[in-house]
C-alpha positions in Angstrom: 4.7 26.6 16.6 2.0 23.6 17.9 1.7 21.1 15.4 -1.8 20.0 13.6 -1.9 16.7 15.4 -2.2 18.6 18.6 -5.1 21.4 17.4 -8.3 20.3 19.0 -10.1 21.7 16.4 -8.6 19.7 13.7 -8.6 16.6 15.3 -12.3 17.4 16.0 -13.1 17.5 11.8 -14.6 14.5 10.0 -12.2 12.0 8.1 -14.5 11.6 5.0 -15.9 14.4 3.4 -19.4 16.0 3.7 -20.4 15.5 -0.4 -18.4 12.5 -1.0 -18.0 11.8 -4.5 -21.5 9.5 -5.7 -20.3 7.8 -8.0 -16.3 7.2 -8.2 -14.7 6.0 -11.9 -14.0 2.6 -11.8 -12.1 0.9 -9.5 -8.3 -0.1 -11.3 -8.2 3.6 -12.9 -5.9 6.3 -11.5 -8.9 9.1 -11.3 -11.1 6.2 -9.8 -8.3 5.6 -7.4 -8.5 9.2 -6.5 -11.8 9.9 -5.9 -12.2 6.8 -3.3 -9.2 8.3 -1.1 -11.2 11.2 -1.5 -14.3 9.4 0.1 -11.8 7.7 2.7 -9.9 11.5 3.8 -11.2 14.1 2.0 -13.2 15.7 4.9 -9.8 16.6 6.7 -7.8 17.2 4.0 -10.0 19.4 2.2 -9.9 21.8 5.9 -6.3 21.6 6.3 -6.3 23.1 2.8 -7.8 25.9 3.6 -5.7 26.2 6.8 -2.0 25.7 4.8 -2.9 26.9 1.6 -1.8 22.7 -0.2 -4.5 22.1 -2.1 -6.5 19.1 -1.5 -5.7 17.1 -5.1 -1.7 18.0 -4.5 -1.9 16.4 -1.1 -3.8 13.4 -2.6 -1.5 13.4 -5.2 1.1 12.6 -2.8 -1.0 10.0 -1.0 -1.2 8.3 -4.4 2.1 8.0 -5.1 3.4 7.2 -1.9 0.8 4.4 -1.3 -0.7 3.4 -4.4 -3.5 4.1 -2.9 -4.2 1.2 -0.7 -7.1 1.0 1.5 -6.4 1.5 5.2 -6.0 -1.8 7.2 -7.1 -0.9 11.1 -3.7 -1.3 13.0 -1.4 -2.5 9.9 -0.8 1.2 8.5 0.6 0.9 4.9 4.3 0.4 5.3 7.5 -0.2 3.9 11.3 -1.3 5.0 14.2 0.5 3.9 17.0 -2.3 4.1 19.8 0.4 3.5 17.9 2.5 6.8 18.0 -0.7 8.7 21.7 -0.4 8.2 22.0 2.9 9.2 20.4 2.9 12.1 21.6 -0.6 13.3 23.2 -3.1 10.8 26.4 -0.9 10.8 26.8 -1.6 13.5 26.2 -5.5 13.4 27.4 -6.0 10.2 27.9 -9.7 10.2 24.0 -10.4 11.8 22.6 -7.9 9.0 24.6 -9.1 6.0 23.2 -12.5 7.0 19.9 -11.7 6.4 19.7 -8.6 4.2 20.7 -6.7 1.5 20.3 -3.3 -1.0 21.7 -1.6 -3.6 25.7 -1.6 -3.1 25.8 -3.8 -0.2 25.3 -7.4 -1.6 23.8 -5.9 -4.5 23.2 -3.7 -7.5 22.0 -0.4 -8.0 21.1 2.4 -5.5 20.8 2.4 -1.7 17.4 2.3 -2.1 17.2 -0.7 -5.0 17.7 -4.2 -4.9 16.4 -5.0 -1.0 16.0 -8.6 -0.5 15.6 -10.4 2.8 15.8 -13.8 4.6 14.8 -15.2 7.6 16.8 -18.3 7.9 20.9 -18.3 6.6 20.8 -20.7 3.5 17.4 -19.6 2.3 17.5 -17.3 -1.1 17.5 -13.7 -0.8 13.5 -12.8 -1.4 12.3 -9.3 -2.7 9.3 -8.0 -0.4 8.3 -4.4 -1.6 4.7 -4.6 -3.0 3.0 -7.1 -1.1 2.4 -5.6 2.9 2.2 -8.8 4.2 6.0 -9.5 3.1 6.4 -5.8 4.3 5.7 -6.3 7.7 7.2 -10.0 8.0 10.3 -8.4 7.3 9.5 -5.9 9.8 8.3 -7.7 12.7 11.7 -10.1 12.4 14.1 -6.7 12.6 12.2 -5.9 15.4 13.5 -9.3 17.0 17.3 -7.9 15.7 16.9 -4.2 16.5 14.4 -3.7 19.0 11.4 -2.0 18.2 12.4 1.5 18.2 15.3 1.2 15.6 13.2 -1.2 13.1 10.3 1.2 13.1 12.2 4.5 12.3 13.1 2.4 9.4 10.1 1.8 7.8 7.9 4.6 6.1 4.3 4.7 7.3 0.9 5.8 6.5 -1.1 6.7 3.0 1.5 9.4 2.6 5.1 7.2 4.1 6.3 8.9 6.6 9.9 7.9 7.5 10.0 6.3 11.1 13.2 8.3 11.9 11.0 11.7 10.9 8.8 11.1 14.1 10.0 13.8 15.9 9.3 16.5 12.5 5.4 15.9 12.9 5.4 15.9 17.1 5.9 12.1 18.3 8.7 11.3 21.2 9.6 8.3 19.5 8.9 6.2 15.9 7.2 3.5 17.5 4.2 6.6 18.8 3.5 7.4 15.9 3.2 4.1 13.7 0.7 3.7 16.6 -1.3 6.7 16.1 -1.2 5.6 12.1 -2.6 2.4 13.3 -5.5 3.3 14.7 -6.7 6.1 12.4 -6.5 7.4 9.0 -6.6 10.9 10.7 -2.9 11.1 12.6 -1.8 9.7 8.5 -3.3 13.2 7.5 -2.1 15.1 9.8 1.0 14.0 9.9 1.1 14.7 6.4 0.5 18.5 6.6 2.8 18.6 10.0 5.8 17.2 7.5 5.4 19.5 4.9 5.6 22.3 7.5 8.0 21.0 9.4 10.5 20.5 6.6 9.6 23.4 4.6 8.2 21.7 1.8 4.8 24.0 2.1 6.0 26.5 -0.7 6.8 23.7 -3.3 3.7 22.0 -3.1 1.5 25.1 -2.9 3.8 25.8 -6.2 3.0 22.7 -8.1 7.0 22.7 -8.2 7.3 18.8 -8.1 10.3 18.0 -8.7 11.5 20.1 -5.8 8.8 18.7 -3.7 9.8 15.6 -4.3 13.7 16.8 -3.6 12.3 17.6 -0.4 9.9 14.8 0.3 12.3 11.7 -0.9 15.4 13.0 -0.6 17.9 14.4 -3.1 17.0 12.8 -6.3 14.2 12.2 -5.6 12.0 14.4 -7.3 13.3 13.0 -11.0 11.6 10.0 -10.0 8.4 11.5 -8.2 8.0 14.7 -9.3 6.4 13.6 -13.1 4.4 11.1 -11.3 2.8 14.0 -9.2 2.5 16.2 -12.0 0.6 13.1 -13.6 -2.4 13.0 -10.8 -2.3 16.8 -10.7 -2.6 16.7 -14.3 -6.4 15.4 -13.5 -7.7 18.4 -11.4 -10.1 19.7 -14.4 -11.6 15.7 -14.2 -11.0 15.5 -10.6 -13.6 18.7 -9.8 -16.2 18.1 -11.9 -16.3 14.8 -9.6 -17.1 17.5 -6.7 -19.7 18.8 -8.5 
């Protein structure tokens, strides 16, 4: 089985869509938020619908969710660092370097793995939350990559409109994390496809086509996941009647 990033044909299909949506809802609102990722990747997704059977508002449902759907930067894909990934793939095993500089949820802090990441640069600084701004996002990135190596930090980070983990790389046909946050860098396009090539790759085609959400989001984000991510999915599938008479 090749994967989508590799099929000529689909590589050869325009981004944004023939009809793009005239004139979007405002700016700010969830269905105006929509229909301008539409205009930014509908062309692509809307054929790699009809080649997978995912229909086009599930997968932008995703996109949505995943990146709040932020406009594509050229080279500084969307991104965000998992402190407790970090760990896994390198702090265990320098713990003193990576407790001096970060923590998550039950290691120097509280809640879940994935909760409470802070970060500092310098020992004696405060601890500093990052998520939701992308330029904290990738300061905390780029000084990882000074701990770990590039590799390590970037299969650490999710990537793209749709987050792709780093470690996943190899699920959607890259050698190595650092390829494919390239490929996200320079085009909206590889974020697509890598989207559809994940959802294949880790059998998460059925749920989605299924409008199952929360297993979707079992699937997509891990177990638990889809408590948290499966009603906001639902919510931006919830739109579809509003959504097509956009595309009319």
């Amino acid at each position: 089985m090749g994967f989508y990033k590799d099929d000529a044909t689909l590589k050869a299909v325009s981004l944004a869509p023939n009809k793009p949506i005239k004139a979007p809802p405002p700016a700010g609102t969830t269905l105006g938020s929509i229909a301008r990722s539409y205009n930014a990747v509908g062309g692509l997704v809307d054929r790699l619908s009809t080649v997978t059977g995912i229909e086009t508002l599930a997968a932008l449902a995703v996109w949505m969710v995943e990146s709040g759907g932020r406009p594509f930067t050229q080279g500084k894909p969307v991104l965000r660092f998992e402190n407790h990934v970090f760990w896994d793939r390198w702090g265990c095993d320098h713990p003193k370097t990576f407790d001096a500089h970060f923590v998550f949820g039950g290691h120097g802090a509280d809640g879940k793995r994935w909760e409470g990441h802070k970060w500092r640069e310098k020992i004696g600084q405060p601890y500093a939350v990052f998520h939701g701004a992308q330029q904290k996002e990738y300061d905390v990135y780029h000084f990882a990559r000074t701990l770990s190596g590039v590799e390590l930090a970037a299969q650490s980070a999710s990537w793209g409109g749709t987050q792709v983990m780093g470690f996943n790389c190899g699920l959607i046909g890259y050698a190595s994390a650092f390829d494919m946050v390239n490929a996200f860098a320079r085009d909206l396009s590889w974020q697509v496809l890598g989207f559809f090539d994940f959802c294949r790759s880790a059998g998460l085609v059925d749920e989605i086509r299924a409008h199952d959400w929360i297993a979707f989001g079992n699937g997509y984000n891990g177990a638990g996941g889809g408590v948290v991510y499966g009603p906001k999915l639902k919510a931006i599938y919830d739109l579809k009647k509003q959504f097509d008479a956009l595309l009319r």
